[in-house]
C-alpha positions in Angstrom: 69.0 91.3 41.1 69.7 93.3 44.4 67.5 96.3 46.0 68.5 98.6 47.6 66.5 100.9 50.0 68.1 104.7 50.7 65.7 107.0 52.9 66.6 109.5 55.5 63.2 108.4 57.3 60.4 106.4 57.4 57.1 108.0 59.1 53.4 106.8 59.3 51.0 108.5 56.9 50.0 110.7 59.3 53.1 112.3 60.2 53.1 111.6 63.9 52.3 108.0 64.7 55.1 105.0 65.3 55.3 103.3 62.4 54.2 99.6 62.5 57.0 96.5 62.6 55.6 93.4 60.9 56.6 90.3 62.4 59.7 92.0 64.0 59.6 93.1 67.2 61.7 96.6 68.5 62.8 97.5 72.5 59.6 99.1 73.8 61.9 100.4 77.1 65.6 100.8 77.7 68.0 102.4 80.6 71.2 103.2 80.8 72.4 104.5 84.4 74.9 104.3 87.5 73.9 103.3 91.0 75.7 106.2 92.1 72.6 108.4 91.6 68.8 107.9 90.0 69.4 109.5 87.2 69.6 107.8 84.0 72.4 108.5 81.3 70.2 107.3 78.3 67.0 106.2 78.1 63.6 104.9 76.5 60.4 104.6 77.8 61.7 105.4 81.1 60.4 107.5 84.0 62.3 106.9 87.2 64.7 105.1 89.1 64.0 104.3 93.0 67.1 103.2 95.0 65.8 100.4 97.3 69.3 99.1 99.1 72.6 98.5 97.8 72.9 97.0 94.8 68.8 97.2 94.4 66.8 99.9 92.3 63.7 99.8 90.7 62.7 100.8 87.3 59.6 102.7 86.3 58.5 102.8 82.8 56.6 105.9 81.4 54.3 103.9 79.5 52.9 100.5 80.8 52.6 97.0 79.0 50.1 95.0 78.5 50.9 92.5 81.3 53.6 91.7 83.2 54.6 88.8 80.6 57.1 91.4 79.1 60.6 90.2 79.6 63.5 92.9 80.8 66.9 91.7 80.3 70.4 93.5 81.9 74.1 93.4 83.2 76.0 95.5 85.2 79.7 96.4 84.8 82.1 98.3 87.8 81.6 98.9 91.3 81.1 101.7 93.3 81.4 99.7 96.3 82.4 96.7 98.2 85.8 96.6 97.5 85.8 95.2 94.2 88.0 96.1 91.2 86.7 98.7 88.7 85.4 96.9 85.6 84.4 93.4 86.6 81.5 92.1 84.5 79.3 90.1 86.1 75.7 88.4 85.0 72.3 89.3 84.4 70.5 91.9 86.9 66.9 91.7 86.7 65.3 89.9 89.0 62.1 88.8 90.7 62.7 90.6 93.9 59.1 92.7 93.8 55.8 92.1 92.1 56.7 93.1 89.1 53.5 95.4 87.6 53.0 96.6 84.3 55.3 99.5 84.8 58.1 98.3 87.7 60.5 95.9 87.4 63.4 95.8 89.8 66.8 95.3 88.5 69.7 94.4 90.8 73.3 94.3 90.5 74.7 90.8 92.6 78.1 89.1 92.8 78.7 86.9 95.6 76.6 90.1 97.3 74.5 92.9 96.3 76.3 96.0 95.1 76.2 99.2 93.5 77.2 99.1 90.1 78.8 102.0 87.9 77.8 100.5 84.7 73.9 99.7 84.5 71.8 98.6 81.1 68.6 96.9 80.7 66.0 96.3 77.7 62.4 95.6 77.9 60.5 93.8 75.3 56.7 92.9 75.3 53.7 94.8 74.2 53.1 98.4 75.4 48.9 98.9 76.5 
């Protein structure tokens, strides 16, 4: 026999609190944005962008993790400079470039050279403090 589940939401008893995954585990941070500016389109968990160089921001998170074991995952899509045509994709974007802390991560858009990017996402998974 099938189940099925319709709600318009699910809330903690309380009224207030996140509700509690068991054994699944949801994106604790996420940012959508352009290298064109710092400010983000769409966002998560997310307090600021700081532009380093070309091609090279970091990302703040409002609320901090547990360690610095979290993982943070991205691409970026179109340029905004270099020369290159509008929407290339090219690979992942976070990198190791800084000491990454429990809040800042840097995320970097490369191919063949570091540039700015149009199209910026990245995910962060882990355990929040």
């Amino acid at each position: 026999m099938t189940s099925v589940l319709n709600v318009d939401s699910i809330a903690a008893k309380d009224g207030t609190s996140p509700v509690e995954l068991t054994k699944q585990n949801a994106p604790k941070a996420f940012v959508n944005f352009s290298m064109a500016g710092t400010t983000a389109r769409d966002s998560l968990n997310f307090s600021s962008l700081t532009d380093t160089a070309t091609g090279k921001f970091n990302v703040t998170m409002a609320s901090a993790f547990t360690d610095t074991n979290y993982t943070a995952s991205g691409y970026s899509n179109g340029f905004a400079s270099a020369g290159f045509a509008g929407n290339q994709s090219h690979g992942i974007a976070v990198e190791n470039r800084i000491s990454r802390t429990t809040t800042v991560y840097a995320f970097d858009s490369y191919i063949g050279s570091y540039v700015d990017s149009i199209e910026n996402r990245a995910l962060v998974l882990g355990d929040l403090a």
